[in-house]
ZAROKOL-575541 format. One record per residue (C-alpha): residue number from 1; residue in one letter; x, y, z. Coordinates in pm, 1 decimal, m for minus. Each point is the difference from the previous one (the first is absolute). Example, Ala and Ser with C-alpha at 12.3 -4.5 7.8 and 13.67 -1.06 7.14 Angstrom:
# ZAROKOL-575541
+-----+------+----------+----------+----------+
|  nr | rest |        x |        y |        z |
+-----+------+----------+----------+----------+
|   1 |    A |   1230.0 |   m450.0 |    780.0 |
|   2 |    S |    137.0 |    344.0 |    m66.0 |
+-----+------+----------+----------+----------+
//
This chain:
# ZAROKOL-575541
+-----+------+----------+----------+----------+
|  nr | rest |        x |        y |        z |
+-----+------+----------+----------+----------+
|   1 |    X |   m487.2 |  m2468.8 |    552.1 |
|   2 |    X |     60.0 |    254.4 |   m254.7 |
|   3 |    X |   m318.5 |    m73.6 |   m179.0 |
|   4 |    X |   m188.5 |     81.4 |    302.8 |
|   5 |    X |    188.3 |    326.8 |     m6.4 |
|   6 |    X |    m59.8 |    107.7 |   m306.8 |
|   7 |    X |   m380.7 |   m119.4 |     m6.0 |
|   8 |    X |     28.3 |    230.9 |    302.3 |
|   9 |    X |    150.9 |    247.6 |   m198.7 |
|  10 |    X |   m267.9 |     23.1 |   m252.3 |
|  11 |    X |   m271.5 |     38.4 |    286.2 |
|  12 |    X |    198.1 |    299.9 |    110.8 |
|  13 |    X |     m9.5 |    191.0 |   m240.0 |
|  14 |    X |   m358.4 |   m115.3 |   m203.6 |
|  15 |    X |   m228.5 |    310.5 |     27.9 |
|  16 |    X |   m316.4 |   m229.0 |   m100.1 |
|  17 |    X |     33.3 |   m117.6 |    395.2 |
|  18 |    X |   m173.3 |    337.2 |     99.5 |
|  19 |    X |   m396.5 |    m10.3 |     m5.8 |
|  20 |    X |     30.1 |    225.7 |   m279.0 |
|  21 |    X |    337.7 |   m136.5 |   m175.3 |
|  22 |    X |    192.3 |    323.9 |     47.5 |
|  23 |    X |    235.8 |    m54.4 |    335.0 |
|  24 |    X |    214.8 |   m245.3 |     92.9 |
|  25 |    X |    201.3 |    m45.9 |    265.1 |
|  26 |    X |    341.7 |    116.1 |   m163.1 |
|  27 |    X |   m198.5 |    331.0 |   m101.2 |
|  28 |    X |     69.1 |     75.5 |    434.8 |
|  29 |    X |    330.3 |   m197.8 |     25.1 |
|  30 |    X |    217.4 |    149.2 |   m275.7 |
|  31 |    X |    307.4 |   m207.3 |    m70.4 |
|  32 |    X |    149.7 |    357.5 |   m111.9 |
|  33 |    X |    m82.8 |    192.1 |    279.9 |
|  34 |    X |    109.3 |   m183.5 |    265.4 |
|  35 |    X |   m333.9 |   m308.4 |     13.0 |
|  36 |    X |   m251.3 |    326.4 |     90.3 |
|  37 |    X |   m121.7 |    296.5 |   m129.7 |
|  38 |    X |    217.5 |    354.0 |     m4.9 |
|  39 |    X |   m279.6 |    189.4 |   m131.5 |
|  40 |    X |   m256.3 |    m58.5 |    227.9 |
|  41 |    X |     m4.8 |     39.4 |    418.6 |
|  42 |    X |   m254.6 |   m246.3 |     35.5 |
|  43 |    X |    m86.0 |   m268.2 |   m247.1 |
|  44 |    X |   m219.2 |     72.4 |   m307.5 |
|  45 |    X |   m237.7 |   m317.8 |    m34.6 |
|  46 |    X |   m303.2 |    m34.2 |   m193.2 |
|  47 |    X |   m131.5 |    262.6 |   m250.5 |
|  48 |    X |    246.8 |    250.1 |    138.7 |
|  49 |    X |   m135.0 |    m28.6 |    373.5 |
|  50 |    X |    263.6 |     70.1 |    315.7 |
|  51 |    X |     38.1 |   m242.1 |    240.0 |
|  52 |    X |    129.9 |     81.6 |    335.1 |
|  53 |    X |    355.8 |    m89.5 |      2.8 |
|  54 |    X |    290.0 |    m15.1 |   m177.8 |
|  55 |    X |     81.2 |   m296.0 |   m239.7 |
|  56 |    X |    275.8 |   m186.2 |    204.5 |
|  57 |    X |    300.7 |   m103.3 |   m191.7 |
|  58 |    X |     46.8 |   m369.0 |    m66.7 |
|  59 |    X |    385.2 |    m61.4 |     61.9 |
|  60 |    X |     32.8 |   m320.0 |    199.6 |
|  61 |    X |   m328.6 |    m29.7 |     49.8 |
|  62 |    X |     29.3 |   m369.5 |     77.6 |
|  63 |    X |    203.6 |     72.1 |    301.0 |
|  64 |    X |   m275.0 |    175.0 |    162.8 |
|  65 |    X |   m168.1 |   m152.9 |    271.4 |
|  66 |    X |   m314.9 |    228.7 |    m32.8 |
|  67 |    X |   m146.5 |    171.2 |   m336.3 |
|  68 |    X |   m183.9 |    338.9 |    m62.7 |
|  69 |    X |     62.9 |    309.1 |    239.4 |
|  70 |    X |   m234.4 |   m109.6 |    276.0 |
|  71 |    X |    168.8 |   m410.4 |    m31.5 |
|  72 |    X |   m379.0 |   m127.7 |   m103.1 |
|  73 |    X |    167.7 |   m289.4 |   m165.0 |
|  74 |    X |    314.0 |   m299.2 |     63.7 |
|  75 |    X |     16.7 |   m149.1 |   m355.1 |
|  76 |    X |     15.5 |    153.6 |   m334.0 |
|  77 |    X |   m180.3 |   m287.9 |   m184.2 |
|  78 |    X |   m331.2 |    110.9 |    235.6 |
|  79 |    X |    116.3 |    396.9 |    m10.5 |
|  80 |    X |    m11.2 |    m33.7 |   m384.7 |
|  81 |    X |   m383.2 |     27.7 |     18.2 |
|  82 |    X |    m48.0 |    276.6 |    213.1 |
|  83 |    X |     62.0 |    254.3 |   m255.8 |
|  84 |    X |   m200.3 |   m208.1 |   m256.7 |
|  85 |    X |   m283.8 |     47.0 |    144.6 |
|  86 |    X |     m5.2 |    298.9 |    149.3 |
|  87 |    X |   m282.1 |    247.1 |    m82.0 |
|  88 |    X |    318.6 |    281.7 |    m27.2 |
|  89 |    X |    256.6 |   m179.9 |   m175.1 |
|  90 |    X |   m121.2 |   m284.2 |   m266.5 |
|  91 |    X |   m371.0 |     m3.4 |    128.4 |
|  92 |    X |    m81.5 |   m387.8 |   m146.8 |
|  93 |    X |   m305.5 |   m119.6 |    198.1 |
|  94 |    X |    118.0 |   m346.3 |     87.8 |
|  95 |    X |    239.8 |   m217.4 |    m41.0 |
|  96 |    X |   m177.8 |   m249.6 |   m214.0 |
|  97 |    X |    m40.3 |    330.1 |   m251.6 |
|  98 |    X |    368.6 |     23.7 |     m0.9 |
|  99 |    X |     61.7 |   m390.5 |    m28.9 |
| 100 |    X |   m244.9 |    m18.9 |   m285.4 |
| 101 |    X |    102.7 |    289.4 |   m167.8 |
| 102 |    X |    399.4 |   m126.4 |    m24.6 |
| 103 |    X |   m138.6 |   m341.3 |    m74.7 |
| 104 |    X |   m156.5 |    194.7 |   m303.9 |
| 105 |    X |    359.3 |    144.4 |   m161.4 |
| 106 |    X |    109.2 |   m183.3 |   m282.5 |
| 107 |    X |    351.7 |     81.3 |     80.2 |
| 108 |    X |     m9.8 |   m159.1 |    357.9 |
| 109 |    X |   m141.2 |   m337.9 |   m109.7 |
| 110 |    X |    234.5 |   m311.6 |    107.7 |
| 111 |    X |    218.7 |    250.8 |    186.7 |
| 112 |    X |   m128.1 |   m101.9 |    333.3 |
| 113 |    X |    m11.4 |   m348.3 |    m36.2 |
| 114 |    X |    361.7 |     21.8 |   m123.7 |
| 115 |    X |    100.5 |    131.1 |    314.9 |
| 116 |    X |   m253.2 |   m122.9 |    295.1 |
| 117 |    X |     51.5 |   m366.3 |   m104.3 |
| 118 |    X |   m349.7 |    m18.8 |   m244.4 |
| 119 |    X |   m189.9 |    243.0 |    290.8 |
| 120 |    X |   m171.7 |    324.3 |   m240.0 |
| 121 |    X |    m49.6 |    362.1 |    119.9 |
| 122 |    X |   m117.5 |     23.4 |    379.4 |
| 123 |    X |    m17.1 |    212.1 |    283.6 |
| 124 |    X |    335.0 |   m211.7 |     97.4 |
| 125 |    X |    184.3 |    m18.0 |   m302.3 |
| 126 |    X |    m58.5 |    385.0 |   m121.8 |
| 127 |    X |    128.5 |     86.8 |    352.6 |
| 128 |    X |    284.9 |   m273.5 |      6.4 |
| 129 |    X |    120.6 |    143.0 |   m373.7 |
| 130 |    X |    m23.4 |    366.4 |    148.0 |
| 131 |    X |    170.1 |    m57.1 |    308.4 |
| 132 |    X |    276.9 |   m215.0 |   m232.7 |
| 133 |    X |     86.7 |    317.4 |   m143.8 |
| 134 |    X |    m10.8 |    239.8 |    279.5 |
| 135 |    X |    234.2 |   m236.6 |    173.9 |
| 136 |    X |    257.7 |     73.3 |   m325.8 |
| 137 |    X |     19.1 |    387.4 |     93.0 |
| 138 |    X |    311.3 |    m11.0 |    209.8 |
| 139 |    X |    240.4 |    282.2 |     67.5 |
| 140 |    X |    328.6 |    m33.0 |    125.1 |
| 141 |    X |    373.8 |     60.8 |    m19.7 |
| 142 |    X |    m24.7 |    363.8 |     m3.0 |
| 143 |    X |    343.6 |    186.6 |    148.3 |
| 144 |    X |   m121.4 |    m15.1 |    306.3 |
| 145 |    X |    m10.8 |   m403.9 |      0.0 |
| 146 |    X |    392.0 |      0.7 |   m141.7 |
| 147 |    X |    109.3 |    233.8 |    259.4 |
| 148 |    X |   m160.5 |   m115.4 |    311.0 |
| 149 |    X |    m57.4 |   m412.2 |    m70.2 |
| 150 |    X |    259.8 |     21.1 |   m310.6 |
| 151 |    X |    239.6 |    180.0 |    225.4 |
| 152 |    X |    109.0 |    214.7 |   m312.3 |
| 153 |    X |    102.2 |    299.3 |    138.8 |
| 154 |    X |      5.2 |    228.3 |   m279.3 |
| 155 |    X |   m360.3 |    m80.8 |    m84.5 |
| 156 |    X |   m107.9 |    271.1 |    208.8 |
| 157 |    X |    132.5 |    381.8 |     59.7 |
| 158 |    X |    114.9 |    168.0 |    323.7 |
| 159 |    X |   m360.2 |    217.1 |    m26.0 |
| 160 |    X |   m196.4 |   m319.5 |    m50.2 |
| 161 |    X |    182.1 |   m211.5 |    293.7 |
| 162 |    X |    m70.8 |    277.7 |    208.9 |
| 163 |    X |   m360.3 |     m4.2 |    m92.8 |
| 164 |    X |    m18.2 |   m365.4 |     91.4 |
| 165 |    X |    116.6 |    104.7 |    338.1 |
| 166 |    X |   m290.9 |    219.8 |     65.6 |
| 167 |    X |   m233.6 |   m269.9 |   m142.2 |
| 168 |    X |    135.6 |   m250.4 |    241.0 |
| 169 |    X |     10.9 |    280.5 |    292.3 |
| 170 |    X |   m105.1 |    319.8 |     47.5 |
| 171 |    X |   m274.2 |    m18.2 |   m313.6 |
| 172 |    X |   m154.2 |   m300.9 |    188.2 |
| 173 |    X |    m76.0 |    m96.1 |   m335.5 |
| 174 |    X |    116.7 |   m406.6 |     95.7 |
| 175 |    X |   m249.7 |      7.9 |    225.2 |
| 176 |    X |   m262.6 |   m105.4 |   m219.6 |
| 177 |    X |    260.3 |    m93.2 |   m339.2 |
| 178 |    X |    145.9 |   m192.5 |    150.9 |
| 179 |    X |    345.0 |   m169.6 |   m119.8 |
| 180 |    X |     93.7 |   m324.6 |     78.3 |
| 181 |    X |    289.5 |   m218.0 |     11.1 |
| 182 |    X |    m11.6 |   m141.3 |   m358.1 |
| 183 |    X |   m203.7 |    198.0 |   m198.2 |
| 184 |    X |   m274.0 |    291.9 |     26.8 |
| 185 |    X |   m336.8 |     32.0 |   m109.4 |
| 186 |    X |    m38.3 |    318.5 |    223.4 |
| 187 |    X |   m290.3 |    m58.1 |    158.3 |
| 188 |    X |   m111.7 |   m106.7 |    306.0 |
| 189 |    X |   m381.9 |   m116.2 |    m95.7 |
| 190 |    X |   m151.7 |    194.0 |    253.7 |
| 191 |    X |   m250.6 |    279.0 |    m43.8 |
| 192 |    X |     38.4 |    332.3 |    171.1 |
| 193 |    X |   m164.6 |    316.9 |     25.7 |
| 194 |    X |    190.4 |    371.0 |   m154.7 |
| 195 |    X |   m268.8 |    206.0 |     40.7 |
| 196 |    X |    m71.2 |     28.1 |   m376.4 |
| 197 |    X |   m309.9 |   m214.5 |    m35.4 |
| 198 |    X |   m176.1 |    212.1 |    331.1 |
| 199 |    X |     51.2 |    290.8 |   m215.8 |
| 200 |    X |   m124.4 |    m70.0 |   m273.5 |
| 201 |    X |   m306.0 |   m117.5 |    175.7 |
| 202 |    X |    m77.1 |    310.9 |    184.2 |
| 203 |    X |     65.2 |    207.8 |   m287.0 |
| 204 |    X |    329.5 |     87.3 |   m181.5 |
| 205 |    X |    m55.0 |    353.1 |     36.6 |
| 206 |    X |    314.6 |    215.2 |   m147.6 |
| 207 |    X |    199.9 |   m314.3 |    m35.2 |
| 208 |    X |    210.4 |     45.3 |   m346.7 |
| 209 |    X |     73.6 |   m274.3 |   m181.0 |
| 210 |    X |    288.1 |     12.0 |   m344.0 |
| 211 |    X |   m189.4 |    m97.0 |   m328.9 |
| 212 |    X |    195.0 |   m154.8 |   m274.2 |
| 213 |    X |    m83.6 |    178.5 |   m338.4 |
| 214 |    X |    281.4 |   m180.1 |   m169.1 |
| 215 |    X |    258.1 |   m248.2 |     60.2 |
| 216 |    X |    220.0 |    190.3 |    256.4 |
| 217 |    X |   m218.8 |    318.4 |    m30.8 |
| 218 |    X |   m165.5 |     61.8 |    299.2 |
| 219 |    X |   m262.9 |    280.5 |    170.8 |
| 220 |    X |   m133.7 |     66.9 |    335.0 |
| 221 |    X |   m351.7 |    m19.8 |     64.7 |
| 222 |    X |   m260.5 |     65.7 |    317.0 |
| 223 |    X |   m140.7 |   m309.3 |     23.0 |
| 224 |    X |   m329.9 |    216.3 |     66.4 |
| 225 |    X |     32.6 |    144.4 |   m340.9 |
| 226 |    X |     19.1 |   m318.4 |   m178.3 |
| 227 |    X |   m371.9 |    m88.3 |    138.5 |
| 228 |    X |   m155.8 |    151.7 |   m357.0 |
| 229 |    X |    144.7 |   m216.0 |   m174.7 |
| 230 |    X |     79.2 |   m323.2 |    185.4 |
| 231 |    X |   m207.2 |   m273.2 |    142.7 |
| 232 |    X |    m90.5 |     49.1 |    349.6 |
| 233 |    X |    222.9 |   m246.0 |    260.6 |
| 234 |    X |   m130.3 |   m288.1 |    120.8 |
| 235 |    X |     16.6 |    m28.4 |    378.0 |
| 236 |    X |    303.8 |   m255.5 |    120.8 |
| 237 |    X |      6.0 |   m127.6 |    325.9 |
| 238 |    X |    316.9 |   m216.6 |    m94.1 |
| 239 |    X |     79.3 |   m366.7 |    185.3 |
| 240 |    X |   m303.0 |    101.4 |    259.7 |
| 241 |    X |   m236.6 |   m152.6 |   m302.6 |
| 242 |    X |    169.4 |   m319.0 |     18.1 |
| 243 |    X |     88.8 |    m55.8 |    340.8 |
| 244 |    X |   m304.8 |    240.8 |    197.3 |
| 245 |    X |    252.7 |     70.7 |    255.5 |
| 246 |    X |     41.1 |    358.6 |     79.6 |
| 247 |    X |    354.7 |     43.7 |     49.4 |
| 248 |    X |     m7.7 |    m69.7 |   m444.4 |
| 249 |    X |   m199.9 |    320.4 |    m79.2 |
| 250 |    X |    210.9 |    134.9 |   m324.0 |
| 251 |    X |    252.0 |   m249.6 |     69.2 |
| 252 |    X |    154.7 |    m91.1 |   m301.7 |
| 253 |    X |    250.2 |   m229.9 |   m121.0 |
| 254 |    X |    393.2 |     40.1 |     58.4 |
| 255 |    X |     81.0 |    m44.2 |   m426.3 |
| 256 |    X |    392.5 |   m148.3 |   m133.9 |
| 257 |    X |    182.3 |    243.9 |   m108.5 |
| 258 |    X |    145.1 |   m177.1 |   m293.4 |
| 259 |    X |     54.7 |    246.8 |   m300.6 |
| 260 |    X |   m180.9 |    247.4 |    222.1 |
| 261 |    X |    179.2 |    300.6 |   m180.3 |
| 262 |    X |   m244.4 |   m164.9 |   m333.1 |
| 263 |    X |   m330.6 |    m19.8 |    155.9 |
| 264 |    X |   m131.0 |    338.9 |    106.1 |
| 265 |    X |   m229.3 |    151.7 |    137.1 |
| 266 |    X |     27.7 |   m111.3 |    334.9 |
| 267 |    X |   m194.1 |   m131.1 |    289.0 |
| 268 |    X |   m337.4 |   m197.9 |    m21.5 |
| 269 |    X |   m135.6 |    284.3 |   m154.9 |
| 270 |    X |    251.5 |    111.2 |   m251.6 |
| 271 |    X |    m45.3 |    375.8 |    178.7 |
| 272 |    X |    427.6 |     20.6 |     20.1 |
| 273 |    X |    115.3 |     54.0 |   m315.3 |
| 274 |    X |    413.9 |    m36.3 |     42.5 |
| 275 |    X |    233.0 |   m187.5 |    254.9 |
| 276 |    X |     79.9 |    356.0 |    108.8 |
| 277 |    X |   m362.3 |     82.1 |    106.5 |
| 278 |    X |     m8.2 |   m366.2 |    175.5 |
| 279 |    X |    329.3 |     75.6 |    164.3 |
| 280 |    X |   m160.7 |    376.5 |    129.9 |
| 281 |    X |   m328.8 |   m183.2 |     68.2 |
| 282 |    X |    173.9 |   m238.7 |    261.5 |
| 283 |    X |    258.1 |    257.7 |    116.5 |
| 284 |    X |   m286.1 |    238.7 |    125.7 |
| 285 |    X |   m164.6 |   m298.9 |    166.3 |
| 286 |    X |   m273.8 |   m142.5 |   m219.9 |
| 287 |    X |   m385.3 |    170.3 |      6.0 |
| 288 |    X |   m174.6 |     41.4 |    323.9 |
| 289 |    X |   m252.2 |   m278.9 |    128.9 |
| 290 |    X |   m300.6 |     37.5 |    198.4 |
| 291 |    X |    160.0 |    345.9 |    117.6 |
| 292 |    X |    399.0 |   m123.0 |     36.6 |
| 293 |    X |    306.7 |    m48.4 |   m245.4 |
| 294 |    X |     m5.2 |   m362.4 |    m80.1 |
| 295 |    X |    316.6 |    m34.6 |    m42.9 |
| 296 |    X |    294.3 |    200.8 |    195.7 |
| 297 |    X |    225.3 |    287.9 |   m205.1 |
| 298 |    X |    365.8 |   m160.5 |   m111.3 |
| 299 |    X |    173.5 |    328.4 |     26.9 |
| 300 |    X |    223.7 |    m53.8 |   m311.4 |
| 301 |    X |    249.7 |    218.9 |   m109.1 |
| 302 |    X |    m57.7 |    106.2 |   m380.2 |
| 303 |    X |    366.7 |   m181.4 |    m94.9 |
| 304 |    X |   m174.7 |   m325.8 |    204.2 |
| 305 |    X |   m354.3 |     46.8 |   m238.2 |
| 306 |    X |    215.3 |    m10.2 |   m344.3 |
| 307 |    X |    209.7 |   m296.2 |    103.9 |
| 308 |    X |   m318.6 |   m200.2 |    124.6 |
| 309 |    X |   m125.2 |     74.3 |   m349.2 |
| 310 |    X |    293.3 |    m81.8 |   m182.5 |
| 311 |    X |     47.7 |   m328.1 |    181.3 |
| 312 |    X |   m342.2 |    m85.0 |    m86.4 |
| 313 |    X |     80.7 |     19.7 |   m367.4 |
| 314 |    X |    224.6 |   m281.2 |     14.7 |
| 315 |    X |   m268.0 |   m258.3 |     66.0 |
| 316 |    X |   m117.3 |     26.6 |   m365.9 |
| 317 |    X |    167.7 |   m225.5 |   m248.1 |
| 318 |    X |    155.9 |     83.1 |   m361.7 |
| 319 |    X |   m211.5 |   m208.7 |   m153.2 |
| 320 |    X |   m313.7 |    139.3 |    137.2 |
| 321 |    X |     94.5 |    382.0 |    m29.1 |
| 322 |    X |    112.4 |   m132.9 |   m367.5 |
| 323 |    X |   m377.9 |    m61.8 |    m56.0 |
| 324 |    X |   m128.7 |    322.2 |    206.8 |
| 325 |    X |    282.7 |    204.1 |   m224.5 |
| 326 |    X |   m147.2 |   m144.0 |   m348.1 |
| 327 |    X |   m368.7 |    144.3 |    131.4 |
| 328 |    X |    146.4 |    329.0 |     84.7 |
+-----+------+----------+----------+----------+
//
C-alpha cells in the first residue's frame, strides 16, 4: 500500500525519533551515497559516538534472510527497533517513550489509522510502516543483469567479461555471492570469518586505513595514530554473540553486492576503503586468525585484479549512480 510506504517514508527520515531528536535512520542510510555512510568507517550514532561497525547498505534489504552484520534479526518490522533503542544509535528508553512520543506529533495524527485499518502508533505498526519502506529500496537491472539474464551482449566489455570469469573462478568470489539461475542477490546468507574482526580485537597495531577528506580525496592513516582523536573500538566478537558457538568468533555476514562500487568503505568495519583494497585484501588471503590466514591467497595476476574490479562496477544501476553523481 503506498500509504504505508510513504508513512514509512516519513519515519525514515524524522530526526525527532532519536532520544534527543537529532538522528534518524536515513542520517546512516543515505539515499545519495549508496543507503550508508561514505564518510564514516563505522557508524556515527548518538551525540557523535562510534559504534563498532560499519552502517550496512540497504539495497534489497527485503531479500535478506538475516539483518545486521552478526544476522541478530529475520524481519525488518522487529529489526526496525533495534537501532531505536539502542543506547549508541537513537538511545530512547522504551518503547512506550517512543510510541507516546509519535502519538504526540501533530503531523502524524490519523496517519496510522489511515493505514493499519483504525489501529494508532505501536510497537507493530511503527515497525510494519518502517519495514514497508525498507522493502521499497530495490536495486536492479544494472549491465550486469542485461548481459548475463538480458543476454545483451554489448552490455558488458571484453575487460569486464573477463572479470566475471575470475569472480565465478579463480577469485572464488561465487563462493559466497553467489549467482543463481534467475537473478542474483550475491549473497549466500552465511557468516564467515576474514580475519579482520580478530585484528581489530587484539590490537590494530600499524594497520593503515584511507581517510576521506573530501568526496574522492583520500589520505592514509595508521590506525594507531588516529587513537587521539577517535573513540576507542568497541570489542566485536561477530555471529559468536548470537549463536555462542565458537566456530562464529568475528564471523561476520557475507553482504549483496548490489551497487557495491556506491557503498564504501568496506567490510563490517568499513576499515577497506576501495574495491581495489578489498580485491588486495582477499588476494593476499584475508587477516590471520588465532595464529593462521583465514582465508587462502588467490594468486591473481594484476590484469585479473582490474578486471574483477571493473566487473564489479557493473552491478550498480544508472539510476542509483545518477543519485550518488548529484551528491558528488
Amino acid at each position: 500500500m503506498k500509504a504505508q510506504v510513504e508513512l514509512g517514508r516519513k519515519l525514515f527520515f524524522d530526526r525527532r525519533l532519536a532520544f534527543n531528536n537529532t538522528n534518524s535512520c536515513a542520517m546512516c542510510h543515505i539515499e545519495s551515497q549508496g543507503l550508508t555512510s561514505n564518510q564514516s568507517a563505522r557508524a556515527i550514532g548518538m551525540e557523535g559516538r562510534s559504534l563498532s561497525r560499519n552502517a550496512p547498505a540497504l539495497y534489497n534489504v527485503a531479500y535478506q534472510d538475516t539483518l545486521f552484520h552478526d544476522g541478530r534479526e529475520s524481519d525488518l518490522a522487529q529489526q526496525a527497533w533495534a537501532p531505536l533503542l539502542s543506547p549508541l544509535e537513537m538511545a530512547n528508553p522504551s518503547i512506550g517513550h517512543v510510541v507516546d512520543k509519535i502519538r504526540s506529533f501533530e503531523d502524524y495524527r490519523g496517519l496510522f489509522e489511515a493505514v493499519f485499518d483504525g489501529h494508532g502508533p505501536s510497537m507493530q505498526t511503527i515497525g510494519d510502516a518502517l519495514a514497508s519502506y525498507q522493502r521499497t529500496l530495490l536495486s536492479g537491472n544494472s549491465r550486469f543483469d542485461k548481459w548475463y539474464y538480458g543476454k545483451q551482449d554489448d552490455a558488458l566489455n571484453a575487460d569486464e567479461k573477463a572479470g566475471f570469469e575470475v569472480f565465478m573462478g579463480k577469485g572464488q568470489c561465487a563462493t559466497c555471492h553467489t549467482v543463481g539461475e534467475k537473478s542474483a542477490l550475491f549473497t549466500d546468507h552465511k557468516f564467515y570469518v576474514t580475519g579482520i574482526g580478530y585484528y581489530n580485537a587484539i590490537g590494530a597495531g600499524s594497520r593503515v586505513a584511507k581517510v576521506e577528506l573530501a568526496p574522492g580525496y583520500f589520505i592514509d592513516m595508521k590506525y594507531e595514530d588516529m587513537k587521539s582523536f577517535s573513540a576507542p573500538r568497541i570489542n566485536d566478537i561477530g555471529r559468536f554473540a548470537v549463536t555462542l558457538d565458537a566456530k562464529d568468533r568475528w564471523a561476520y555476514k557475507t553482504p549483496s553486492l548490489r551497487n557495491i562500487e556506491l557503498t564504501y568503505p568496506y567490510m563490517h568495519d568499513g576499515s577497506l576503503s576501495t574495491l581495489e583494497d578489498v580485491v588486495a585484501f582477499y588476494d593476499k588471503g584475508g587477516l590471520e586468525h588465532d595464529g593462521e590466514r583465514a582465508l587462502q591467497p588467490l594468486h591473481l595476476a594484476e590484469k585479473e585484479k582490474a578486471d574483477l574490479v571493473a566487473f564489479l562496477r557493473t552491478l550498480t544501476t544508472a539510476e542509483d549512480q545518477a543519485k550518488h553523481e548529484g551528491y558528488r
